[in-house]
N, C-alpha and C positions, 0 to 999 in steps of 0.2 A: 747412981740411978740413971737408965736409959731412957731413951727419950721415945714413947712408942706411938707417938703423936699421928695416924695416919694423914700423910700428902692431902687427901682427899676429903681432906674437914675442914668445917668452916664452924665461927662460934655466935651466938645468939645469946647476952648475959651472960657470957660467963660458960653456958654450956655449948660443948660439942656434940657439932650433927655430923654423921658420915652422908657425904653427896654420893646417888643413885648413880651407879655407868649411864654414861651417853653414848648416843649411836652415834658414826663418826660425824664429821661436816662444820660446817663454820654456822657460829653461833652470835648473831647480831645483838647482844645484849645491853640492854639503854640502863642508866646509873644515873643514882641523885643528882640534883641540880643543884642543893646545896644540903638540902636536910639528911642526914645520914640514914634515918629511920624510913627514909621511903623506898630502902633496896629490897625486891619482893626474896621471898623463901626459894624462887625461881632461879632468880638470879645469880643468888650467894650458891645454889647445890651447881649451876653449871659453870661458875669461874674457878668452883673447890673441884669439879672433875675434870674440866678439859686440861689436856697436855699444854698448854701453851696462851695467853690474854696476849692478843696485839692488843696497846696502849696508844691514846693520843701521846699523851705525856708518861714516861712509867715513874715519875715523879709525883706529878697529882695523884695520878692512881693508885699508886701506894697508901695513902693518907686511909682508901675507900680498903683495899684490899686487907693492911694489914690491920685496919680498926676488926673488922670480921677472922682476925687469924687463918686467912686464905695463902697458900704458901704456893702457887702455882707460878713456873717463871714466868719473868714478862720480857714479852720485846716490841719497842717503839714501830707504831706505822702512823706517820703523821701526812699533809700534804707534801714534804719535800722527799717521801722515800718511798713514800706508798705502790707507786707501780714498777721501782727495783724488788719492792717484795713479792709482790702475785707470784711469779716462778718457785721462791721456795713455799711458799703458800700452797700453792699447787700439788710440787711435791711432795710435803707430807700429807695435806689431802686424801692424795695416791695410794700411802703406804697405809691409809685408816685413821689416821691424824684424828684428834677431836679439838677445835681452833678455836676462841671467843672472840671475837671483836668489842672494846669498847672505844669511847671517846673520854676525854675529861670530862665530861658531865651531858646528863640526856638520852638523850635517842640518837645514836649513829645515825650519820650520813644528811641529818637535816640540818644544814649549814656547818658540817665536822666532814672530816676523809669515811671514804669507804666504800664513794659508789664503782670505783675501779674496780677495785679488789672485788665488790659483790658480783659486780657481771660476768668478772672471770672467770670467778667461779661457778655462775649457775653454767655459761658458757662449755666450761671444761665438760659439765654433767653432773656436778659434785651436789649435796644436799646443801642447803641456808637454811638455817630457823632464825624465826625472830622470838625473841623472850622482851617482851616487851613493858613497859615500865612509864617511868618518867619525863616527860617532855616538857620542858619552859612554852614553846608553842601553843600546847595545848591546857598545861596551867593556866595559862597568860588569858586565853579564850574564856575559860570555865568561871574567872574572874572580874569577866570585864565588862559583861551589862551592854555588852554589843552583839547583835544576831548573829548567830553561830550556824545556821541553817546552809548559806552557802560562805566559803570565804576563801581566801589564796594567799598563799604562804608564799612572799617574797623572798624572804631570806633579808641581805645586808645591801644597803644601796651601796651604788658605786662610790668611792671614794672621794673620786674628782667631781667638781662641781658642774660642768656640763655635761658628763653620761649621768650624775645623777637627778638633773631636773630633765636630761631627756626622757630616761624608766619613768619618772613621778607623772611628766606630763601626757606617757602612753597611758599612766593607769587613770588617770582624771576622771575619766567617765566611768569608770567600773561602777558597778553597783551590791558587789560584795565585801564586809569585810575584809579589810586588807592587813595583813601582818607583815612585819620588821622588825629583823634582829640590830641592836645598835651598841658599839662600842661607847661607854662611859666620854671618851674620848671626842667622840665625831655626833653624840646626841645631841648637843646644842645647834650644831647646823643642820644637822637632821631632819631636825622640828621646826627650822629655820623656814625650809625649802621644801617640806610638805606643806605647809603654811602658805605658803607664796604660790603653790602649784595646784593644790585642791581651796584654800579660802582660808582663812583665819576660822571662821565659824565652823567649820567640819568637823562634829563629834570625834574627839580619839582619846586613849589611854595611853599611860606608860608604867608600865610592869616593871619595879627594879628589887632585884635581888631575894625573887620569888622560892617560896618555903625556909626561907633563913628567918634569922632572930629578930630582923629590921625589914622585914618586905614590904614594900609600900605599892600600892596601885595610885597614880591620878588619873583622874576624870576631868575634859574641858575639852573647849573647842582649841582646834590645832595654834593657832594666832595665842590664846594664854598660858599652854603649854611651852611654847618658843619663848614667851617673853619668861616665866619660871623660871627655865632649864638654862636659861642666858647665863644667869648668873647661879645656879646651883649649881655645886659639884658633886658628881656620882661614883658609885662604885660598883663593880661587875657589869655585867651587860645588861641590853633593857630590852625590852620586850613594847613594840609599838603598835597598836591598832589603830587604826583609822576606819570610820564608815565610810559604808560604800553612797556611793550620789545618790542624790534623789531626784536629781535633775533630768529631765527626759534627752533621753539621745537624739544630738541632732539631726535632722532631714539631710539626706544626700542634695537636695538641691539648694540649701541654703550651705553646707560648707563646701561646695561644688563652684555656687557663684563667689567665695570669699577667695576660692582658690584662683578661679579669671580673672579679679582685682587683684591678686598679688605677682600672679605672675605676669601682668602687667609692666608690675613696679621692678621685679626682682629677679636676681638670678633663676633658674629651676630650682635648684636643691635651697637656696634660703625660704621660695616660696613656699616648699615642701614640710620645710618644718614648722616654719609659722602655722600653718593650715593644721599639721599635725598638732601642733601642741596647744592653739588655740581649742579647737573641738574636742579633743581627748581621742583622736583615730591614731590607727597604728598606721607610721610611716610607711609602709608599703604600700598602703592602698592607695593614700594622698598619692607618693611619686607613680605608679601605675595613671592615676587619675590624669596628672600632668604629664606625663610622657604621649598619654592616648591625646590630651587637648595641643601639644606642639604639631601631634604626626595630622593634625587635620588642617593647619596652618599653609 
């Protein structure tokens, strides 16, 4: 018995659909984040037609790919190869290529590889679509009983513990919704040092292991979320919101005069920071502020 299985099918229970041609061009395609069932009919017809899935992982991806009996090869574009690839990228591009992009799980390029690869190519002249889908990001929001009106999408704090209460101490005064991605790993200091740099009391959430079997949302102020997460251990990544201040932004002339008392006391640039992170200003305009108060000295 032969096997007359067309390349270009994909299955849904059990039955096979033939996927419609695609016009050539790379195809930004966003995949579950964890629930299998939320891959659109979109999705599954353009990984079952295009010639080629670059993969975060072609490991993970497998799991998504061949639960749908999608047979299309895959090859790896993660952050450590992604812009050795744009050139053959390009070139089949060229030749009429029809390309997908995903990640291991989500929406490409929102804290995953691909924004190289995408400018290149719109760059070169080539078509992008987006097929668009699933995002923990936006789960996360839809979920959280925090104003969705305006918000900003941080991505992952820094690592180290002074660039990351420097970022926190620039965004102190925001007054939108604030989101962060956070590894299982580094969410206890996480919550540690948003805590310490917006208040204990600061409404926020944490999102873990959204559309899975066990998805949990908390709700509290940042200070009882830290003290929680101290000692609970987590799995996958979490999804963090914080509200934005309520507190009125301060007057240029009241952190103007705290910046002529410190630069008093202090070097330039320590004065700089304190000023900066005290008020919630972005360091650039503190050190402008001080450089223009030295040059009249």
């Amino acid at each position: 018995m032969t096997d007359d299985i067309s390349p270009n099918r994909y299955f849904l229970a059990g039955t096979a659909f033939e996927a419609p041609p695609l016009a050539p061009g790379l195809y930004v395609v966003a995949t579950p984040i964890g629930n299998l069932r939320d891959i659109t009919v979109r999705a599954l017809e353009t990984l079952a037609a295009v010639d080629v899935v670059y993969c975060e992982d072609t490991r993970t991806s497998a799991k998504l790919l061949d639960h749908f009996g999608i047979k299309t090869p895959r090859k790896p574009l993660h952050e450590h190869n992604e812009r050795q690839r744009i050139e053959a990228v390009l070139a089949d591009l060229g030749r009429g290529a029809r390309i997908a992009l995903i990640s291991d799980a989500g929406t490409p390029l929102l804290s995953d590889p691909g924004f190289p690869l995408v400018r290149a190519v719109r760059e070169a002249g080539f078509d992008v679509f987006a097929v668009p889908g699933p995002s923990a990001l936006l789960a996360a929001l839809a979920v959280a009983g925090l104003p969705t009106d305006r918000f900003t999408f941080v991505g992952f704090l820094p690592p180290k513990a002074g660039a990351r209460d420097k970022t926190i101490a620039a965004l102190a005064a925001r007054t939108e919704t604030l989101v962060f991605y956070e590894s299982p790993r580094r969410l206890p200091e996480a919550l540690a040092a948003l805590a310490s740099g917006f208040g204990a009391d600061r409404p926020a959430v944490v999102a873990l292991e959204l559309t899975k079997r066990f998805e949990r949302v908390f709700r509290a102020g940042l200070g009882t979320l830290a003290s929680q997460f101290a000692a609970e251990e987590t799995k996958g990544e979490a999804v963090i919101m914080v509200a934005g201040t309520t507190e009125a932004a301060p007057s240029a002339e009241d952190w103007q005069a705290a910046l002529d008392e410190a630069l008093a006391d202090q070097p330039l640039r320590g004065a700089v920071d304190e000023i900066a992170a005290r008020f919630g200003l972005k360091r650039k305009d503190v050190y402008d502020a001080a450089l223009a108060r030295k040059a009249q000295e």
